[in-house]
Each structure stands twice: as C-alpha cells, then as structure tokens.
N, C-alpha and C positions, 0 to 999 in steps of 0.2 A: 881480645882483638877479633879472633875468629867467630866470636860469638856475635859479638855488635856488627860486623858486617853480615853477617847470617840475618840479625834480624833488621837491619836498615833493608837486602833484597827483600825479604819473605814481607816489609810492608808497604814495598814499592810496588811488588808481584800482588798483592791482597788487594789496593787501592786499585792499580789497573783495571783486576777482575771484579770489582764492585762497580767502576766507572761501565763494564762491559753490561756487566748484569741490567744497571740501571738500562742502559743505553736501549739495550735485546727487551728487557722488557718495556720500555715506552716505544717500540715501536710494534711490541705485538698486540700492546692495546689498543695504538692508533691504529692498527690494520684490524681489529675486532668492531673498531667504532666505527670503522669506513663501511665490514662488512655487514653490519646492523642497517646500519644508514641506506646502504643499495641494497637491502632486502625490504626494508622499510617503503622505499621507491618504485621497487619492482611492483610489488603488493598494492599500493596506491596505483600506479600506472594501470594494471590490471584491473583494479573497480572501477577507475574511471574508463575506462575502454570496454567495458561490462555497460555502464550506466549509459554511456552515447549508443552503443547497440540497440538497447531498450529504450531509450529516445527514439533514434530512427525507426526501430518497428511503428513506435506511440504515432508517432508522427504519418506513417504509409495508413496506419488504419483510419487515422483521423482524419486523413485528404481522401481516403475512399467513402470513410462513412458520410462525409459532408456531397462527395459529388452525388454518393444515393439520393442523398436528401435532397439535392439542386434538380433531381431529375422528375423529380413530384413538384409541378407549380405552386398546389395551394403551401403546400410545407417550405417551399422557394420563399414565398410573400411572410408567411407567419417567420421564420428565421431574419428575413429583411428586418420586418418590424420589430422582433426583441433585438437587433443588434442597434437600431436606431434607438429604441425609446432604450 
C-alpha cells in the first residue's frame, strides 16, 4: 500500500516537473528567437541609416557639382541639350 502511493506522488511530482521543464524551456527559446530577431533588426536598421547618410552626402555633392556646372553658360546650354535629346 505504502509503496503504490509512494509511486502514484513521485509520478504526479515527475509529470509536473516535465510539464515545468517543457514549459521553462519553450519559453527560453521564444525569448532567444525574439532576441535574434531585434538583433537582426537593430543590424538592418543600422545599414539602412548608414545607406541614407551616404545618399544624403551623394546627393549635397551632386546639387553642388551641377550648380558648378549651371555657372559656366556654354556647359549650361551643352547639359540643356543632352537632357533634351
């Protein structure tokens, strides 16, 4: 008698601690997968915030090198022409 209820707790106590285990580890994966994912994000956010930097530089040179060139007439008229034809 003392024996069967010894092992009816010790497999109610086992199941618990299985249910815990699982439980502890699915949510330390989903919090490894969250933490992959916002370093993943970070990472992306950063080159894109790298890549618009180096647009905007592209861009300041390319409105200075064009007003150089609007300041010189004949190169004024020859720019005209290749944007028409």
């Amino acid at each position: 008698m003392y024996d069967a209820e010894y092992k009816k707790i010790l497999s109610v106590e086992k199941e618990k601690l299985t249910e815990k285990f699982q439980l502890d580890r699915s949510k330390f994966m989903s919090d490894k997968k969250i933490e992959k994912s916002r370093l993943f994000n970070d990472l992306r956010l950063a080159h894109m915030s790298k890549r618009f930097g180096l647009l905007d530089n592209l861009k300041i040179d390319i409105r200075a090198a064009l007003q150089k060139k609007l300041q010189d007439k004949d190169e004024y008229k020859r720019l005209l022409k290749n944007l028409i034809v």
